[in-house]
Predicted model as a PDB file, atoms N, CA, C, CB and O in Angstrom, pLDDT in the B-factor column:
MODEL        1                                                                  
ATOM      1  N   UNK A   1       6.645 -43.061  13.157  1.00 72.00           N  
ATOM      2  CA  UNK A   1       7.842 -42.245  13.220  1.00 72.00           C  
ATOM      3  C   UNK A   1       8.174 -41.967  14.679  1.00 72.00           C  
ATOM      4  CB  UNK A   1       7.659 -40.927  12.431  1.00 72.00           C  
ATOM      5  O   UNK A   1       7.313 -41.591  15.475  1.00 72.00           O  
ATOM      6  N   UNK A   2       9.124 -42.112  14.923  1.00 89.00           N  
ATOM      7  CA  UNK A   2       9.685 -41.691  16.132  1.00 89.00           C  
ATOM      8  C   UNK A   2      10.050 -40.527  16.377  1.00 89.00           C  
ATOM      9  CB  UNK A   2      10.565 -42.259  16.395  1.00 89.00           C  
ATOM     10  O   UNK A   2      10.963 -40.140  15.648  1.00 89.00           O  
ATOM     11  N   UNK A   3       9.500 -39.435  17.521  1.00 94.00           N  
ATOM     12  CA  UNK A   3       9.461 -38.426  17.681  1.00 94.00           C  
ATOM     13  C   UNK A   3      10.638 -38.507  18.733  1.00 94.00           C  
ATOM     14  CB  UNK A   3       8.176 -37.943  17.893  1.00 94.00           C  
ATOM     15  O   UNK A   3      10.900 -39.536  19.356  1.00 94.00           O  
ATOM     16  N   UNK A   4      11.538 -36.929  18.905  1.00 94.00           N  
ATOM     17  CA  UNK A   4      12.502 -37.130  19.951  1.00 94.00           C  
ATOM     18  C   UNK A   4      12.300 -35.308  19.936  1.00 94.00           C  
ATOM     19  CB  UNK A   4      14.268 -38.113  19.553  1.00 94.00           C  
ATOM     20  O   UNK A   4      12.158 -34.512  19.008  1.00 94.00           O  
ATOM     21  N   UNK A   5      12.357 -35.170  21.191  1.00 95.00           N  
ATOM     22  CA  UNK A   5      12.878 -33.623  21.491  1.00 95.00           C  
ATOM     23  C   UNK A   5      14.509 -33.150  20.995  1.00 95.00           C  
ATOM     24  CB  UNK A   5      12.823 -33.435  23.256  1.00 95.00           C  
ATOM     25  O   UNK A   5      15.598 -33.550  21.405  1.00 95.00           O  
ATOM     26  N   UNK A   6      14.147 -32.095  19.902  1.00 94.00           N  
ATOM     27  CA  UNK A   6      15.797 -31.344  19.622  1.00 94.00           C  
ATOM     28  C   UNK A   6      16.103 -30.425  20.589  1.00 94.00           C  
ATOM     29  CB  UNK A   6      15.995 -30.436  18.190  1.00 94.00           C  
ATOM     30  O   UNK A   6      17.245 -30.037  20.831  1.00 94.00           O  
ATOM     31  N   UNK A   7      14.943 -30.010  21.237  1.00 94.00           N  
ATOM     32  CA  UNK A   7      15.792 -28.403  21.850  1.00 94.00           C  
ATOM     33  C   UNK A   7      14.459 -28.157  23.077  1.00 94.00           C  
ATOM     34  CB  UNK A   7      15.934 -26.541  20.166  1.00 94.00           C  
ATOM     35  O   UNK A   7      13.255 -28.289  22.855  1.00 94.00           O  
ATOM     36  N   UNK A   8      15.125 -27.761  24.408  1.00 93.00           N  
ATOM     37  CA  UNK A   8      14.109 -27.152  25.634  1.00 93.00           C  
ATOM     38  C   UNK A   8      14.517 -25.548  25.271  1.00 93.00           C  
ATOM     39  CB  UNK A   8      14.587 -27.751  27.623  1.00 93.00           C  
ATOM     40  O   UNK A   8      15.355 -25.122  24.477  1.00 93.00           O  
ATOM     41  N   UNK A   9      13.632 -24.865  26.127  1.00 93.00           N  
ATOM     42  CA  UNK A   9      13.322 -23.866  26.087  1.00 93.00           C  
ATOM     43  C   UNK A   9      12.569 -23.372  27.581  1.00 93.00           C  
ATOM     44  CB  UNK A   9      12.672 -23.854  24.906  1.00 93.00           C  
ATOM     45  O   UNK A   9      11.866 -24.359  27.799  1.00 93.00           O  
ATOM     46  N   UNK A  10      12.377 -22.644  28.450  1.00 91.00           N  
ATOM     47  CA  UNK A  10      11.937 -22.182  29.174  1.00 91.00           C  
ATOM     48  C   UNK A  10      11.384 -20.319  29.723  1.00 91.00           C  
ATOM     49  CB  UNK A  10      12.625 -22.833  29.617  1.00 91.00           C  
ATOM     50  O   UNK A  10      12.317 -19.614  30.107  1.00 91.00           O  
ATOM     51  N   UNK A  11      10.373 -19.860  29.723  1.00 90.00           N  
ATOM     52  CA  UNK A  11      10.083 -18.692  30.105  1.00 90.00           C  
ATOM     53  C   UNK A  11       9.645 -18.637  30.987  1.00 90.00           C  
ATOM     54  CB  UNK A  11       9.567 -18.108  29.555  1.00 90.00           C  
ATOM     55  O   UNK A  11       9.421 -19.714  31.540  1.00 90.00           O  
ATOM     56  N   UNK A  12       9.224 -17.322  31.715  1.00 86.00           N  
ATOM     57  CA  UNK A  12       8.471 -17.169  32.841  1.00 86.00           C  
ATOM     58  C   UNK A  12       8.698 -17.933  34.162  1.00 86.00           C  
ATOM     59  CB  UNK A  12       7.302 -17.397  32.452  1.00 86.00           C  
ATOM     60  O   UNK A  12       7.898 -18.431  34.954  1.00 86.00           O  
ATOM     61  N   UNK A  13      10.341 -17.851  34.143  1.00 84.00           N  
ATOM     62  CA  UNK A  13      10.630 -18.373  35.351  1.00 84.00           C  
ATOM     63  C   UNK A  13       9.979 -19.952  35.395  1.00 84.00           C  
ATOM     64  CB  UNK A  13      10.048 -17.349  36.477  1.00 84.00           C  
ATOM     65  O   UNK A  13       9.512 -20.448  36.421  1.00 84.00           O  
ATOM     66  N   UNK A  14      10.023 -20.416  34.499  1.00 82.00           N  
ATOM     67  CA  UNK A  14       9.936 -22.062  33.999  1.00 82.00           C  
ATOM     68  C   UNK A  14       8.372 -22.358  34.443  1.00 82.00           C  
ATOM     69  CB  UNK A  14      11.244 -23.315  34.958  1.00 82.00           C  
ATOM     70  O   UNK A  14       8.034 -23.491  34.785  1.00 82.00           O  
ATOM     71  N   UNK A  15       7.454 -21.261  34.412  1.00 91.00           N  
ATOM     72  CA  UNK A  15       6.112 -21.478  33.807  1.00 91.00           C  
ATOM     73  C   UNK A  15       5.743 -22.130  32.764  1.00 91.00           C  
ATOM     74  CB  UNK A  15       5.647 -20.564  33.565  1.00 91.00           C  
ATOM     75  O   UNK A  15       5.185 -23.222  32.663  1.00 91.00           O  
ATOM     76  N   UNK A  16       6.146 -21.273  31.873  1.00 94.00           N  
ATOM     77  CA  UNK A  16       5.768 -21.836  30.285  1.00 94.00           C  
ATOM     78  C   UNK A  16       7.240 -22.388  30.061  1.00 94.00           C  
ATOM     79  CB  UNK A  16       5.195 -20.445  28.899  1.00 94.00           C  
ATOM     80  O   UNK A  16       8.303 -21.893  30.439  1.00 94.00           O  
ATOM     81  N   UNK A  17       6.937 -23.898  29.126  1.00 95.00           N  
ATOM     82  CA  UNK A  17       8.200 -24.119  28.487  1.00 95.00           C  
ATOM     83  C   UNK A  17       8.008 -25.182  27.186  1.00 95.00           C  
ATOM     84  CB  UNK A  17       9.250 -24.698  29.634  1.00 95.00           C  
ATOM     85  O   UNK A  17       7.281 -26.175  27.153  1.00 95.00           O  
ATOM     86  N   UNK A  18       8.851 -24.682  26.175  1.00 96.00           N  
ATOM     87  CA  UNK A  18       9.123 -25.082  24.816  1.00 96.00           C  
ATOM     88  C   UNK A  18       9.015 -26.472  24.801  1.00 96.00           C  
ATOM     89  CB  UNK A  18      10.434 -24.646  24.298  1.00 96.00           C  
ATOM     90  O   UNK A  18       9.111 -27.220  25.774  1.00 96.00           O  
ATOM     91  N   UNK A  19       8.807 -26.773  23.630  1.00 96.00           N  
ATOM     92  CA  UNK A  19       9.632 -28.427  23.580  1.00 96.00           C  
ATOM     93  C   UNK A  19       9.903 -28.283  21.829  1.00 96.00           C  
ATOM     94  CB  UNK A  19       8.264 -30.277  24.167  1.00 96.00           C  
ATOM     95  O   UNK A  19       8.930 -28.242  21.076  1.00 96.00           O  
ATOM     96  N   UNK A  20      11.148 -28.222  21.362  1.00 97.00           N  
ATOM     97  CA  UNK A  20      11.072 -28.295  19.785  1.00 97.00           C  
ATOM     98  C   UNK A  20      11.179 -29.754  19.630  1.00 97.00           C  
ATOM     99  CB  UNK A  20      12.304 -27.441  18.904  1.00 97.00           C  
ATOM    100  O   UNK A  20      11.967 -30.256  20.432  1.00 97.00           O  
ATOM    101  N   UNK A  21      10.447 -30.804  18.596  1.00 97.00           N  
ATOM    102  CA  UNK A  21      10.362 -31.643  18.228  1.00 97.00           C  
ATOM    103  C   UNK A  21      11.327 -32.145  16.824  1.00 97.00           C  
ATOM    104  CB  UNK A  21       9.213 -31.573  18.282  1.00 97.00           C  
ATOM    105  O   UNK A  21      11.547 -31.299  15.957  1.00 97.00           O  
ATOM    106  N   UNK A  22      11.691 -33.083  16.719  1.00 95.00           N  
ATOM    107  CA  UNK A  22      12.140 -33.702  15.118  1.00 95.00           C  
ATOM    108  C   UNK A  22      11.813 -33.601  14.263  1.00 95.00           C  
ATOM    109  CB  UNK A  22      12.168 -34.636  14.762  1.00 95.00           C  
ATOM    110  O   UNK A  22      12.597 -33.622  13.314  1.00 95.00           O  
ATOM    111  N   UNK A  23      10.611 -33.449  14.101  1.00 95.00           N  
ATOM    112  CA  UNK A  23      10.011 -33.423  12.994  1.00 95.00           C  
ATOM    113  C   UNK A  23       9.684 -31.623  12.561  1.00 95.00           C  
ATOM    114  CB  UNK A  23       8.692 -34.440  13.224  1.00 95.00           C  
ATOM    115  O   UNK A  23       9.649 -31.181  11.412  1.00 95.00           O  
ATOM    116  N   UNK A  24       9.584 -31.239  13.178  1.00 96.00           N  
ATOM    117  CA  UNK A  24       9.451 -29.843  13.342  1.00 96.00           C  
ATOM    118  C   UNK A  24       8.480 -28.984  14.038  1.00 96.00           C  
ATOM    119  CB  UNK A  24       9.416 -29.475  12.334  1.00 96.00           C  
ATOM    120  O   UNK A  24       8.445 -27.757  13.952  1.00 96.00           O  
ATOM    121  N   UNK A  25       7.720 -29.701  14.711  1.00 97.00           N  
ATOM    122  CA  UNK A  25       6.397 -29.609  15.910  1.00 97.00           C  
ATOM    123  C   UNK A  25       6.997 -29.138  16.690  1.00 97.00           C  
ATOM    124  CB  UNK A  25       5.609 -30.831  16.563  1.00 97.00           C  
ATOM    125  O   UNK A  25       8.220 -29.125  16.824  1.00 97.00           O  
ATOM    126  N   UNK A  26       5.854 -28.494  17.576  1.00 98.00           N  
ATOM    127  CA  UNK A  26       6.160 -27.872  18.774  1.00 98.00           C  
ATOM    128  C   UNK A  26       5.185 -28.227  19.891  1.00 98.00           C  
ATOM    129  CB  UNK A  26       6.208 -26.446  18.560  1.00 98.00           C  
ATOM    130  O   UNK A  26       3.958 -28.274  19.796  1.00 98.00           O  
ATOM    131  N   UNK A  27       5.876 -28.449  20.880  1.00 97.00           N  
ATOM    132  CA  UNK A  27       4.877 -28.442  22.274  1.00 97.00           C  
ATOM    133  C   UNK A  27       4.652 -27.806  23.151  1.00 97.00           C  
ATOM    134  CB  UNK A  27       4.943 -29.110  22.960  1.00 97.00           C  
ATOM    135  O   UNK A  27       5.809 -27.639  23.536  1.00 97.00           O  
ATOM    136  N   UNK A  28       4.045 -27.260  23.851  1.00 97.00           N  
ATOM    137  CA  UNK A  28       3.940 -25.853  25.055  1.00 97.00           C  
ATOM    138  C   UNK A  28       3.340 -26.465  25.921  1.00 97.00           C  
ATOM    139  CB  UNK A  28       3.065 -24.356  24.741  1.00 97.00           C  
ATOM    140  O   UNK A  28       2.312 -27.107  25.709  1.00 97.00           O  
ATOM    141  N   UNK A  29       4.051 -26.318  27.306  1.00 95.00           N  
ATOM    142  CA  UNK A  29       3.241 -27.270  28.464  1.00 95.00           C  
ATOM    143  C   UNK A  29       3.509 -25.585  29.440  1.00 95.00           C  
ATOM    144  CB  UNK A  29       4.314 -29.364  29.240  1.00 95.00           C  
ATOM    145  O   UNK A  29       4.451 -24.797  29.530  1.00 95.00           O  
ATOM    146  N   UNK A  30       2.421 -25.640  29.891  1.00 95.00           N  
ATOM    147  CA  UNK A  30       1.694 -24.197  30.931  1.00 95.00           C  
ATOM    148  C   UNK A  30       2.123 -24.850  32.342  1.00 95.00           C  
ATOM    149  CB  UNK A  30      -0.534 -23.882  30.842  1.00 95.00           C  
ATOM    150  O   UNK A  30       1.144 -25.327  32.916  1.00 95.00           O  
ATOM    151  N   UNK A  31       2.851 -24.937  32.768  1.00 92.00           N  
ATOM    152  CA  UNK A  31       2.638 -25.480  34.090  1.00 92.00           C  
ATOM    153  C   UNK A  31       1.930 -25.444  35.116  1.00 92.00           C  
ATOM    154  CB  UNK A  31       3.251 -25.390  34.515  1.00 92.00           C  
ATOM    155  O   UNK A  31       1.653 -26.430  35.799  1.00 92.00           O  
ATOM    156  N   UNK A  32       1.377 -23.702  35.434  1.00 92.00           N  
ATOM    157  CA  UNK A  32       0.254 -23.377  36.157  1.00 92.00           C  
ATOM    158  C   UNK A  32      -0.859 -23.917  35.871  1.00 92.00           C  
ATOM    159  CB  UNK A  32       0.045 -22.245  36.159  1.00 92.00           C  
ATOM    160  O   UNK A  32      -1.530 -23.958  36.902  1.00 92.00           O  
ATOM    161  N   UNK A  33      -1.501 -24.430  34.856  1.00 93.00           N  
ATOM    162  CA  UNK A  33      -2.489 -24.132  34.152  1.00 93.00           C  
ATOM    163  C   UNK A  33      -3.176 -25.779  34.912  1.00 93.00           C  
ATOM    164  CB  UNK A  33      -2.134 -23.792  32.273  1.00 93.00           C  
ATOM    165  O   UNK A  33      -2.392 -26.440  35.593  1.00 93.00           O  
ATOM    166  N   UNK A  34      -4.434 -26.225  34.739  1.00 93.00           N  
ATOM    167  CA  UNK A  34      -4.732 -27.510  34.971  1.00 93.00           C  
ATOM    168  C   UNK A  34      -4.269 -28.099  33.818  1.00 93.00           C  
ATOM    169  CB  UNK A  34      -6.094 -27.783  35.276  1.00 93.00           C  
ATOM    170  O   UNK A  34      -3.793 -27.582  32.807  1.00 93.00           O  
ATOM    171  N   UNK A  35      -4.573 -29.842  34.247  1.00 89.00           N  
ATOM    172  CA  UNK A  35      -3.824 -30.639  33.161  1.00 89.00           C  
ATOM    173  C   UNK A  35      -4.808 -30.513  32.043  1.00 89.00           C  
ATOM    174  CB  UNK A  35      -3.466 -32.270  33.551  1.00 89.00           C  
ATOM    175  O   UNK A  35      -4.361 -30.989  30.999  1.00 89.00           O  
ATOM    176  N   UNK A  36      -6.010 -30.016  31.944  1.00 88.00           N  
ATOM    177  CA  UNK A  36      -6.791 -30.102  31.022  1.00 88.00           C  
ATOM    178  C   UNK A  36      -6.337 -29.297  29.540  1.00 88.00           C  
ATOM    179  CB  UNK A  36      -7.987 -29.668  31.644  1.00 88.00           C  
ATOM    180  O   UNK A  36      -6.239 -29.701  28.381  1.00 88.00           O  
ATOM    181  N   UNK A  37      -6.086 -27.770  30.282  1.00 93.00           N  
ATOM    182  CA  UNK A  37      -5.374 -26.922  29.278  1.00 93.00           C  
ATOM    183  C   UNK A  37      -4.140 -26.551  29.246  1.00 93.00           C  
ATOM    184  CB  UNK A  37      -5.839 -25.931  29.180  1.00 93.00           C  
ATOM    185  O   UNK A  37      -3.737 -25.504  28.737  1.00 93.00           O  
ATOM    186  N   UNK A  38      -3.176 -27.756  30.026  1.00 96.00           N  
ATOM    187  CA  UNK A  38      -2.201 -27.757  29.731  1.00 96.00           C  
ATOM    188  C   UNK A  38      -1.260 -27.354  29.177  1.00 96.00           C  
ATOM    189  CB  UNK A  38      -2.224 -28.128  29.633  1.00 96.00           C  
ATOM    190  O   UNK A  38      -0.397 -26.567  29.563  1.00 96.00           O  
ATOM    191  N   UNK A  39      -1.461 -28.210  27.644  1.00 97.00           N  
ATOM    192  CA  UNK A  39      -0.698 -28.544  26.727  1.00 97.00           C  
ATOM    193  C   UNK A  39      -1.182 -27.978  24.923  1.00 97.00           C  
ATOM    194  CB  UNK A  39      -0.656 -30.100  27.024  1.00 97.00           C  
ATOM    195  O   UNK A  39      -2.208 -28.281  24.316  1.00 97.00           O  
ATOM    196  N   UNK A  40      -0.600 -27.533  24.683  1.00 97.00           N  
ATOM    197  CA  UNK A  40      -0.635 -27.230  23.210  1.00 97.00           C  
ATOM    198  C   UNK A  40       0.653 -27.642  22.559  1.00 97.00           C  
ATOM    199  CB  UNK A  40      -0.883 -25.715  22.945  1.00 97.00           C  
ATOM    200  O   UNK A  40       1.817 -27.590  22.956  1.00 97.00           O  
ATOM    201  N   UNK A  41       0.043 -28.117  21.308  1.00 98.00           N  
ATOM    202  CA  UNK A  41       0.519 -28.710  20.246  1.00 98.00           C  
ATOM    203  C   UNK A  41       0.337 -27.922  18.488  1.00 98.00           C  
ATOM    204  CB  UNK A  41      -0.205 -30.072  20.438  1.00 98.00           C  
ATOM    205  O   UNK A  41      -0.681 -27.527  17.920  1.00 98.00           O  
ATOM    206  N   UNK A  42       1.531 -27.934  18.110  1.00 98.00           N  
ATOM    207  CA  UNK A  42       1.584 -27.268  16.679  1.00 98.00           C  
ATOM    208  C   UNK A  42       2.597 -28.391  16.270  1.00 98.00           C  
ATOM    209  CB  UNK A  42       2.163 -25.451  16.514  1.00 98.00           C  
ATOM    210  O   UNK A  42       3.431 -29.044  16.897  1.00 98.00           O  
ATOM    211  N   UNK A  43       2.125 -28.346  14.763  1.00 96.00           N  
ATOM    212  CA  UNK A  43       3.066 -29.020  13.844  1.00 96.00           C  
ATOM    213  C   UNK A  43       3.884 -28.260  13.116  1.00 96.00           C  
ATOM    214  CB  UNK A  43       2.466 -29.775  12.978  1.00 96.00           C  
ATOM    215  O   UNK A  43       3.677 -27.064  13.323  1.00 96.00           O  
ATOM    216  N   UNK A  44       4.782 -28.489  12.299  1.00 95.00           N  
ATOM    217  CA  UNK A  44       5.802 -28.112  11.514  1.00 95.00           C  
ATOM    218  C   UNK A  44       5.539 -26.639  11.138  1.00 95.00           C  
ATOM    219  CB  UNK A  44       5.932 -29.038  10.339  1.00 95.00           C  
ATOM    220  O   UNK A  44       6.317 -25.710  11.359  1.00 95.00           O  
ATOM    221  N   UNK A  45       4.070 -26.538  10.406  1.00 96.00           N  
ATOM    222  CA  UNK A  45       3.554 -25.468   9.721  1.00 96.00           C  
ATOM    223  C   UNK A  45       2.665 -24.397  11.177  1.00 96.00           C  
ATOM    224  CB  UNK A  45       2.405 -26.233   8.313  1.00 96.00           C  
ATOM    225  O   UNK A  45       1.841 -23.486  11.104  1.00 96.00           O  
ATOM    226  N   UNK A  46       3.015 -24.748  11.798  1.00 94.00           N  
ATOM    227  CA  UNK A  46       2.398 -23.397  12.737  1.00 94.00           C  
ATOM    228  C   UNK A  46       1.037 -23.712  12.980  1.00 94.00           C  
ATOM    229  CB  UNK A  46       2.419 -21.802  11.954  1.00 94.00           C  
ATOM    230  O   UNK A  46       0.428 -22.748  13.445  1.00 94.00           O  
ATOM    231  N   UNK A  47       0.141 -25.052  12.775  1.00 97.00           N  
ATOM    232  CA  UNK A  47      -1.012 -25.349  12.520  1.00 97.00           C  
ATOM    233  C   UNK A  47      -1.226 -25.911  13.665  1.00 97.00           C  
ATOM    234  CB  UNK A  47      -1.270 -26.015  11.415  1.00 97.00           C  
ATOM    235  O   UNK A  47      -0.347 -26.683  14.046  1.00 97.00           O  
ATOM    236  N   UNK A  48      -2.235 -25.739  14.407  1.00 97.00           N  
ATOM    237  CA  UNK A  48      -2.906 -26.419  15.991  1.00 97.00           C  
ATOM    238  C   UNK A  48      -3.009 -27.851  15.512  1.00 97.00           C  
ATOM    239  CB  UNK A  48      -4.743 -25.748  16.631  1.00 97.00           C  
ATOM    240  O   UNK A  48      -3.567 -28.150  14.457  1.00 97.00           O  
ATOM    241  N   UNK A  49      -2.296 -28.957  16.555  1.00 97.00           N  
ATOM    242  CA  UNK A  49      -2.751 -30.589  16.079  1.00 97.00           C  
ATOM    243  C   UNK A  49      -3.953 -30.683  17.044  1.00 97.00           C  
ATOM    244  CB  UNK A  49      -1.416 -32.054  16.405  1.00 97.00           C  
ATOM    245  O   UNK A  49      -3.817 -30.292  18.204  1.00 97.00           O  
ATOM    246  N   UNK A  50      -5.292 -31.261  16.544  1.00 96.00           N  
ATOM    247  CA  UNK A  50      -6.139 -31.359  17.115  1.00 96.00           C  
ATOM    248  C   UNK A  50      -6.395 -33.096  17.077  1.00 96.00           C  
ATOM    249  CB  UNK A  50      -7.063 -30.371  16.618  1.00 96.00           C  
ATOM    250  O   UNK A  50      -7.478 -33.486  17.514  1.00 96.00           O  
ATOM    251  N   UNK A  51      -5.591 -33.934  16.656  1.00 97.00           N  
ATOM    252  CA  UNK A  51      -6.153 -35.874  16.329  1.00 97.00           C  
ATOM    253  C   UNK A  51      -5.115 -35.789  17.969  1.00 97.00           C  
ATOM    254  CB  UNK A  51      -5.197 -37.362  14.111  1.00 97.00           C  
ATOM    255  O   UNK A  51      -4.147 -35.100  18.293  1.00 97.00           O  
ATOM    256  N   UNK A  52      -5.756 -36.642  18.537  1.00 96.00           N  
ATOM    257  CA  UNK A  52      -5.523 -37.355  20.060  1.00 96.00           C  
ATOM    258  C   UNK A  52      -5.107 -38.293  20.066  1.00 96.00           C  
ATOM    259  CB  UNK A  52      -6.445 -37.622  20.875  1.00 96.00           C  
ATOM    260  O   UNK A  52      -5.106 -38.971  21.094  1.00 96.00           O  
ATOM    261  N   UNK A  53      -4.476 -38.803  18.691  1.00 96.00           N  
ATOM    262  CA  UNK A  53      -3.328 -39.786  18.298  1.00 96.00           C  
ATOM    263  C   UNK A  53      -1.855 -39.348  18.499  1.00 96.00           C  
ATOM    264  CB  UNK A  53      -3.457 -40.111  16.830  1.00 96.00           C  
ATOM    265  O   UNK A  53      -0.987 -39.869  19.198  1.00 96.00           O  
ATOM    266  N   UNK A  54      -1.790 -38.041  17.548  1.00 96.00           N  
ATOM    267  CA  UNK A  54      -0.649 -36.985  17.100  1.00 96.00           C  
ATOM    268  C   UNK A  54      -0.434 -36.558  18.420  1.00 96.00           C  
ATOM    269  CB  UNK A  54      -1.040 -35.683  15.979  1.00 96.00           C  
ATOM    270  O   UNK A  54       0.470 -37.040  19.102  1.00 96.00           O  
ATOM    271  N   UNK A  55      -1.228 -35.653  18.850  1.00 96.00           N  
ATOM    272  CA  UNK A  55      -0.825 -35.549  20.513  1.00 96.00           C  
ATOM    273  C   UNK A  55      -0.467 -36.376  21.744  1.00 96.00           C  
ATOM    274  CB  UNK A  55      -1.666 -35.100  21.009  1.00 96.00           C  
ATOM    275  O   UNK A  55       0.143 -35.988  22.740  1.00 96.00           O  
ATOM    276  N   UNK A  56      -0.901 -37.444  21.519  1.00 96.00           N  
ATOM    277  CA  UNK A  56      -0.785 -38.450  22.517  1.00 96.00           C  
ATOM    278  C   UNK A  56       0.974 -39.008  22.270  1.00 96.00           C  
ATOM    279  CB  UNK A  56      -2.138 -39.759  22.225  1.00 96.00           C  
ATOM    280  O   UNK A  56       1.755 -39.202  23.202  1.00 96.00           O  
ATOM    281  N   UNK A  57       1.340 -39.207  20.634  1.00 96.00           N  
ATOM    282  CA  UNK A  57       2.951 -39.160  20.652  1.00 96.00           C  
ATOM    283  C   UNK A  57       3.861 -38.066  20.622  1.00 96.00           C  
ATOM    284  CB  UNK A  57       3.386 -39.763  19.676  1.00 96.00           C  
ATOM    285  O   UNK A  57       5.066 -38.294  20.516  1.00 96.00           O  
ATOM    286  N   UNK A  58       3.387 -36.800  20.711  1.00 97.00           N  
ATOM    287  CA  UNK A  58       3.959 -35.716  21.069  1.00 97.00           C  
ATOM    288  C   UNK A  58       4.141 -35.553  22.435  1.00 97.00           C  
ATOM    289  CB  UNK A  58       3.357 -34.769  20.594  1.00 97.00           C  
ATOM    290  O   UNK A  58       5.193 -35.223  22.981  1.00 97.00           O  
ATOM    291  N   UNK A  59       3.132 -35.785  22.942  1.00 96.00           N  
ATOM    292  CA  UNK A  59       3.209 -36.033  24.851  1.00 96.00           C  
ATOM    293  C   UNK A  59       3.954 -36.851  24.744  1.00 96.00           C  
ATOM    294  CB  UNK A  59       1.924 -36.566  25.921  1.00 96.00           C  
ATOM    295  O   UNK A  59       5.077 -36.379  24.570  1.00 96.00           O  
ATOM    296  N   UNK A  60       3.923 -38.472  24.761  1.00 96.00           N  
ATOM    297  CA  UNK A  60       5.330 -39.529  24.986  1.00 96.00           C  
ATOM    298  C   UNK A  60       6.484 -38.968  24.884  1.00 96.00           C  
ATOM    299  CB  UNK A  60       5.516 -40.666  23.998  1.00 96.00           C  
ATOM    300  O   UNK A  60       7.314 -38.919  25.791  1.00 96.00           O  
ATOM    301  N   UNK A  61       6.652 -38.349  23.379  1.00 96.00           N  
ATOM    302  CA  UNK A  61       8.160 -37.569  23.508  1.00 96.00           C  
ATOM    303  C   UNK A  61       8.532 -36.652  24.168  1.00 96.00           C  
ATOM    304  CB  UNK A  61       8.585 -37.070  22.586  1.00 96.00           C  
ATOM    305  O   UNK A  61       9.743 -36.461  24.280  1.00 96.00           O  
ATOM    306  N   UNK A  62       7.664 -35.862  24.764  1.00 95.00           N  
ATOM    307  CA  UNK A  62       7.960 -34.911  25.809  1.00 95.00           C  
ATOM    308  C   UNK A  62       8.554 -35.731  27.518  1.00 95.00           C  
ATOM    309  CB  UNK A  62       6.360 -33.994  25.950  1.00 95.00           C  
ATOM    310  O   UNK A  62       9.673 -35.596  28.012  1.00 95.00           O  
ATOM    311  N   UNK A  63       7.570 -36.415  28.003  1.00 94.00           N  
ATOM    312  CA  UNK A  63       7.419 -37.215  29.175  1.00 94.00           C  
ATOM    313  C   UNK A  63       8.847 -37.808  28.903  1.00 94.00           C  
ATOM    314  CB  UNK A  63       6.029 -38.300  29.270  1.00 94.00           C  
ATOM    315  O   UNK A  63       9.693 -37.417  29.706  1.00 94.00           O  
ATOM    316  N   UNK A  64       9.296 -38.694  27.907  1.00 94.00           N  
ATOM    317  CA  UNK A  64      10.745 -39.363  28.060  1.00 94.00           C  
ATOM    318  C   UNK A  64      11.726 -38.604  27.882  1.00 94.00           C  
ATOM    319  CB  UNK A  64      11.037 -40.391  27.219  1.00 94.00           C  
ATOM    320  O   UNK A  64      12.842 -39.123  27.880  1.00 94.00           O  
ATOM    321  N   UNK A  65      11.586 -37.037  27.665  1.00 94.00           N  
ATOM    322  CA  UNK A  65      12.406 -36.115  27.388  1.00 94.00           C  
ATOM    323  C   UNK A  65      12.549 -35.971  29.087  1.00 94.00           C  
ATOM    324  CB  UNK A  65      11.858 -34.835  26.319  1.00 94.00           C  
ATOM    325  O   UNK A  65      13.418 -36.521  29.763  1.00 94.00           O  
ATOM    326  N   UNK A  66      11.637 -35.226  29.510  1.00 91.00           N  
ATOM    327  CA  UNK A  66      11.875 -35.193  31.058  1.00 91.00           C  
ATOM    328  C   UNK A  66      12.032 -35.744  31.574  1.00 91.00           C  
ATOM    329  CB  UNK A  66      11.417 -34.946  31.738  1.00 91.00           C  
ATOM    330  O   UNK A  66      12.573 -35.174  32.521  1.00 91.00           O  
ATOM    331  N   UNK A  67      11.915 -37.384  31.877  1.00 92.00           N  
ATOM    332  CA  UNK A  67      12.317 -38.386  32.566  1.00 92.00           C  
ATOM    333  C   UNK A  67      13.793 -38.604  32.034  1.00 92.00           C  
ATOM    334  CB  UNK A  67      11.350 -39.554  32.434  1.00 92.00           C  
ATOM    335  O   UNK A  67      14.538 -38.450  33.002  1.00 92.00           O  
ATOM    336  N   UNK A  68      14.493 -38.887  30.946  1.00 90.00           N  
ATOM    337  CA  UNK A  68      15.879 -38.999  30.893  1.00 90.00           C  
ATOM    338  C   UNK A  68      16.506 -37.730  31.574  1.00 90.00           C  
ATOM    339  CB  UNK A  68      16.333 -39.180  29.429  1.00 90.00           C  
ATOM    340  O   UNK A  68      17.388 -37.946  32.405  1.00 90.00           O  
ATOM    341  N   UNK A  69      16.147 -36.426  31.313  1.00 83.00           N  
ATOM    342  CA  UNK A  69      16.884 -35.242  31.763  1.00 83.00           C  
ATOM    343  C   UNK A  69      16.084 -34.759  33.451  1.00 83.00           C  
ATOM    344  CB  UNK A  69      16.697 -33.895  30.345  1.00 83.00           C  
ATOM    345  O   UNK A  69      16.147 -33.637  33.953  1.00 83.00           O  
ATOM    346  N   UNK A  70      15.439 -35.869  33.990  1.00 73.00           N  
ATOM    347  CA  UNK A  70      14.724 -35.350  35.303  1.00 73.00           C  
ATOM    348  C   UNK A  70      14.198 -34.203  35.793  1.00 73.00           C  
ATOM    349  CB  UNK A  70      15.331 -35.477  36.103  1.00 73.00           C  
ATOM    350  O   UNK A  70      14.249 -33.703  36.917  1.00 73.00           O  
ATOM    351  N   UNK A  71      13.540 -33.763  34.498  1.00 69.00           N  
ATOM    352  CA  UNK A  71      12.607 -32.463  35.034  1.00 69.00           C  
ATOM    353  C   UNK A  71      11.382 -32.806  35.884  1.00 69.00           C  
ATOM    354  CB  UNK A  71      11.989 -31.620  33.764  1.00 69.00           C  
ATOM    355  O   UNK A  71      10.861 -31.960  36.611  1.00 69.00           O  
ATOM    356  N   UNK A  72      11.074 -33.661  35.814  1.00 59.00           N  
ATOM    357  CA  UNK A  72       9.696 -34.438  36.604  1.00 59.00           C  
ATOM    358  C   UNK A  72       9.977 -34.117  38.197  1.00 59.00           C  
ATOM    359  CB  UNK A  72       9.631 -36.461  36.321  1.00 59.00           C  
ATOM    360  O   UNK A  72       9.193 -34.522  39.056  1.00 59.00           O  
TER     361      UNK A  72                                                      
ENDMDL                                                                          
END                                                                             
């Protein structure tokens, strides 16, 4: 399935920021934070994705989200 970002979001003076997904997932990228704890991931149901598959195409859709709209 092809994942695409519906909607950004930004707080904390663009610290923390949203990513709503297609499917109904969510992504949270910390910007301060190291790349290790980065990133959190929820699916549809509010549930932590923990498979490093699921996340790994939730990241892609994020990364080509920011590269078309040049947040990078």
């Amino acid at each position: 399935m092809y994942l695409c970002v519906m909607r950004f979001e930004h707080y904390d003076g663009t610290a923390r920021r949203i990513y709503r997904l297609s499917d109904g997932g969510t992504v949270e990228e910390f910007r301060n934070m190291p790349e290790v704890a980065r990133w959190e991931f929820w699916d549809s149901r509010n549930h932590r994705v923990y498979k490093k598959a699921d996340q790994a195409a939730m990241k892609k859709a994020v990364e080509r989200y920011k590269k078309r709209g040049k947040f990078i």
